[in-house]
C-alpha positions as CSV (number, residue, x, y, z in Angstrom):
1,X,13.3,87.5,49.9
2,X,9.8,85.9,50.3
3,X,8.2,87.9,48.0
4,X,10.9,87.4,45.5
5,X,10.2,83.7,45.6
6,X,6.8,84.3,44.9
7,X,7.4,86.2,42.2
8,X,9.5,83.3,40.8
9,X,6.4,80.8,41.5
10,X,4.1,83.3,39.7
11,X,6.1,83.4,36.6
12,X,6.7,79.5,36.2
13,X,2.9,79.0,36.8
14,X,2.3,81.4,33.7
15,X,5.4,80.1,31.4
16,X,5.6,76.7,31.6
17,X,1.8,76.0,30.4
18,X,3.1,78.3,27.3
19,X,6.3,76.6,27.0
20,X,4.2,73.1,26.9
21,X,1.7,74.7,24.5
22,X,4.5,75.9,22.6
23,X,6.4,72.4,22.4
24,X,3.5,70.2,21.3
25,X,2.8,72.8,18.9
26,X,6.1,72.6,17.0
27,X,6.0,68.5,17.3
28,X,2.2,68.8,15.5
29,X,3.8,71.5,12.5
30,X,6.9,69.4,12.5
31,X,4.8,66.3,11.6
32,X,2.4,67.8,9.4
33,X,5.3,69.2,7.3
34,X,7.1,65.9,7.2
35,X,3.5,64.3,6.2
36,X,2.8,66.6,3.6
37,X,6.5,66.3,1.6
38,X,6.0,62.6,1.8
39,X,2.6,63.0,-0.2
40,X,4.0,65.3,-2.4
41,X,6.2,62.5,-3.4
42,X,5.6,60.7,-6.5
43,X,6.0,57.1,-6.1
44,X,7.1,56.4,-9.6
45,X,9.4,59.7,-9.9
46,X,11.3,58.9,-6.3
47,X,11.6,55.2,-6.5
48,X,12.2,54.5,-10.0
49,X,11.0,50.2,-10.3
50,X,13.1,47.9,-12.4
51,X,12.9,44.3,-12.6
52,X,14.7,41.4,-10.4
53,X,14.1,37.5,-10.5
54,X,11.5,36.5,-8.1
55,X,14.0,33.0,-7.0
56,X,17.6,33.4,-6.4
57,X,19.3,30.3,-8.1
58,X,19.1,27.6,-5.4
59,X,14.9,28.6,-4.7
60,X,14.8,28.0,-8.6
61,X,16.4,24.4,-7.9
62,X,14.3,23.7,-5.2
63,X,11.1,24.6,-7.2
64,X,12.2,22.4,-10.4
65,X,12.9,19.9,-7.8
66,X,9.4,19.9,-6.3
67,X,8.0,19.9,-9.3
68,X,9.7,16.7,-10.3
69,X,8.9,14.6,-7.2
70,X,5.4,15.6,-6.0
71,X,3.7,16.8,-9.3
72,X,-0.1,16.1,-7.9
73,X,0.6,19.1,-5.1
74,X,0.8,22.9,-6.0
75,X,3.7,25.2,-5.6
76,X,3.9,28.5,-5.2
77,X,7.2,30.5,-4.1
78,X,7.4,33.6,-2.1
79,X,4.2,33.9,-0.3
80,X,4.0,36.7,2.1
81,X,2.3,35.1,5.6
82,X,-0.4,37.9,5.8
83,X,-1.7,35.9,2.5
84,X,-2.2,32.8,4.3
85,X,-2.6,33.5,7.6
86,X,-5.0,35.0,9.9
87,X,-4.5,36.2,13.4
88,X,-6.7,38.4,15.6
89,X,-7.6,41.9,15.5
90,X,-7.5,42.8,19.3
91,X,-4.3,44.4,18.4
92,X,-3.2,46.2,16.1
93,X,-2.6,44.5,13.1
94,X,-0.2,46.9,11.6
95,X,2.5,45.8,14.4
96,X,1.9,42.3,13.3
97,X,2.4,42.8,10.2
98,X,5.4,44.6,10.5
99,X,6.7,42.0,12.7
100,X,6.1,38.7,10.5
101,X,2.9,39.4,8.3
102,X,5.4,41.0,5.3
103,X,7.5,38.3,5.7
104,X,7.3,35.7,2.7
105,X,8.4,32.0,2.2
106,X,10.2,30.6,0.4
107,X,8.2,27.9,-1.7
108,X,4.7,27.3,-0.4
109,X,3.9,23.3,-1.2
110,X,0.0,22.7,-1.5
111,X,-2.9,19.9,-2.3
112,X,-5.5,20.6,-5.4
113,X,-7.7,22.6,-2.8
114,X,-4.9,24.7,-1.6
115,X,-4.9,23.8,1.6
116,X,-1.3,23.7,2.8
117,X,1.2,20.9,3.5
118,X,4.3,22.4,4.2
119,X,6.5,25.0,4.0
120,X,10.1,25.1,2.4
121,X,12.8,27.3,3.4
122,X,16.3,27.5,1.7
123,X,19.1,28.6,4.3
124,X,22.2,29.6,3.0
125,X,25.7,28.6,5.0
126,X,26.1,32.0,6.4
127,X,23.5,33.8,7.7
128,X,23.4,37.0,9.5
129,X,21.8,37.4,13.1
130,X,19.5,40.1,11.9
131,X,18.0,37.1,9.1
132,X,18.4,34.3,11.6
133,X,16.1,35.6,14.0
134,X,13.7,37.0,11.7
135,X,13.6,33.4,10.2
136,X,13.4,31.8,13.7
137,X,10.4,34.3,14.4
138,X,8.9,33.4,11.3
139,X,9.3,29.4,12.2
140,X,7.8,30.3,15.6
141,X,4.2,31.7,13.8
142,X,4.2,28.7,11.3
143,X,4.4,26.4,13.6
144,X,2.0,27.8,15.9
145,X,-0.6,27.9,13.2
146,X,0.3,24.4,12.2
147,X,2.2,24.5,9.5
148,X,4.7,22.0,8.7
149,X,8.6,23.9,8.0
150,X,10.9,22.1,6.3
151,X,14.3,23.8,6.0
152,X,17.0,22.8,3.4
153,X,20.3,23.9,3.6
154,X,21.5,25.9,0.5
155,X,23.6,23.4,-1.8
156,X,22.7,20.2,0.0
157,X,19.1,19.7,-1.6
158,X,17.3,16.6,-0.9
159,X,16.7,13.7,-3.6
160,X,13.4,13.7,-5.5
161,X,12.9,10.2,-3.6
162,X,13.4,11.9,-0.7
163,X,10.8,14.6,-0.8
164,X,8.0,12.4,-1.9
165,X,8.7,10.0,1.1
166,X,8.2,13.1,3.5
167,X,6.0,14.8,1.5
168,X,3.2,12.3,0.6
169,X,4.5,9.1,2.7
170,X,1.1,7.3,2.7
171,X,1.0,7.8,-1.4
172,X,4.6,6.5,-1.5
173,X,3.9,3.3,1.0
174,X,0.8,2.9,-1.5
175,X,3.0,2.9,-4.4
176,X,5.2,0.9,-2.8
177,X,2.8,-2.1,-1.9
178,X,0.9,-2.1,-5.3
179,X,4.4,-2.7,-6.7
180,X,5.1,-5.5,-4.9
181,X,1.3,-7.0,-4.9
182,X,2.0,-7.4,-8.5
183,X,5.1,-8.9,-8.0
184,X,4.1,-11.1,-6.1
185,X,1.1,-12.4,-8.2
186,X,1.7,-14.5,-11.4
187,X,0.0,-13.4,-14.6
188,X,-1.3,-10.1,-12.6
189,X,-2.0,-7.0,-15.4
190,X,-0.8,-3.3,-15.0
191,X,-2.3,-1.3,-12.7
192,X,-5.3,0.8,-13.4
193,X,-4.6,3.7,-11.1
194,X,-1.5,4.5,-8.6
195,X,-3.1,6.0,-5.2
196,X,-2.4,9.3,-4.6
197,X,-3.6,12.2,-2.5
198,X,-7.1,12.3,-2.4
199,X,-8.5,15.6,-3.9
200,X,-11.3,17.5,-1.5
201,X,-14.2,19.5,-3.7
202,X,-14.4,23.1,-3.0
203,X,-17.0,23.1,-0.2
204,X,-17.1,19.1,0.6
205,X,-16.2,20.3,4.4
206,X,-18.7,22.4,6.4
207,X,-15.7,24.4,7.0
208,X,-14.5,25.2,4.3
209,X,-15.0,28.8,3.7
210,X,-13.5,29.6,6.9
211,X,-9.8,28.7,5.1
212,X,-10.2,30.5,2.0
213,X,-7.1,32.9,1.8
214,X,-7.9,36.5,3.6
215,X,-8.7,39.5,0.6
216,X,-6.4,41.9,0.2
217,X,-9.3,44.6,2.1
218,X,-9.4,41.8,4.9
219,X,-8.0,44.7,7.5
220,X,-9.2,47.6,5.3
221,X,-11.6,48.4,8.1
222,X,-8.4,48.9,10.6
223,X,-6.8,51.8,8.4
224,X,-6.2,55.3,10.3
225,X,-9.0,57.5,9.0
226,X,-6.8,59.9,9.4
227,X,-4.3,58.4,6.3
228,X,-4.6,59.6,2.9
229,X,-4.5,57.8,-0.5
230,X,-0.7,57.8,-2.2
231,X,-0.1,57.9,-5.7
């Protein structure tokens, strides 16, 4: 009976390091075969493109509406974060980007120098969990890089008087004082100039370099050498 057991203990010894072999060699074919169909997909031929508005209807309002009440600022509508946005690369970056970097906003609101002053979002009435918390998550990384969120509800837009005053409150408290300086003063001309935000030259801060908008190679250096070009 003892030697029968031995026997036994001999065999496993010799199998299982085959079997494992065996295993982790199946997983390695199974994903080279997978890897090469998906290169021998065509990205034209098995995802035919066609066209689709880049705003929805109420992010089109919202836009004209900007437009309208703080002309002197910039605005640009569905910026992904990884375009404005750094983070560190002790991790990997292709997690963070996955998590929030592909993510865009909505309407992206800024100054001559593009340096940014807030950030719109339209919510619609109903929202799923799935999109609330990718929104919240979203929120989270603005805020915590300092960006200002403002969100409006979807069919309850703000006035154009409205978005100036929380937009560019010192330029609207200027407006609002050289208006009543001249009413105030008898025989007093028009105004030569109304105040508004003050417009920094490219390179006017030591710093300013440092904020230019990441290239599109930025994390170039992070790919897998082991990935290979896709047509």
């Amino acid at each position: 009976m003892q030697l029968l057991i031995w026997l036994v203990l001999a065999v496993l010894v010799v199998v299982a390091p085959a079997l494992v072999w065996w295993q982790r060699r199946q997983r390695v074919a199974s994903g080279a075969g997978a890897l090469r169909v998906a290169e021998a997909r065509d990205t034209v031929a098995d995802w035919p493109p066609t066209l689709t508005r880049v705003l929805s209807v109420t992010e089109r309002q919202a836009y004209q509406l900007l437009r309208q009440a703080v002309p002197e600022l910039m605005v640009l509508a569905q910026v992904p974060l990884s375009r404005f946005i750094r983070v560190p690369t002790r991790y990997s970056y292709g997690e963070w980007l996955g998590r929030v970097g592909q993510l865009s906003v909505d309407l992206l609101v800024c100054d001559q120098t593009a340096a940014i002053v807030a950030v719109i979002e339209i919510r619609p009435a109903q929202e799923s969990e799935r999109s609330r918390q990718r929104h919240l998550r979203m929120t989270r990384v603005l805020k915590a890089a300092g960006v200002r969120v403002l969100v409006w509800p979807e069919g309850d837009l703000p006035t154009p008087q409205a978005v100036r005053e929380t937009l560019l409150p010192r330029e609207v408290g200027a407006e609002r004082a050289a208006a009543k300086a001249k009413q105030t003063v008898p025989g007093a001309g028009p105004l030569t100039a109304i105040p508004v935000a003050e417009v920094r030259e490219a390179g006017a801060e030591p710093d300013d370099t440092q904020r230019d908008p990441p290239p599109t190679t930025w994390y170039g250096d992070l790919d897998d050498p082991a990935d290979k070009p896709r047509r």
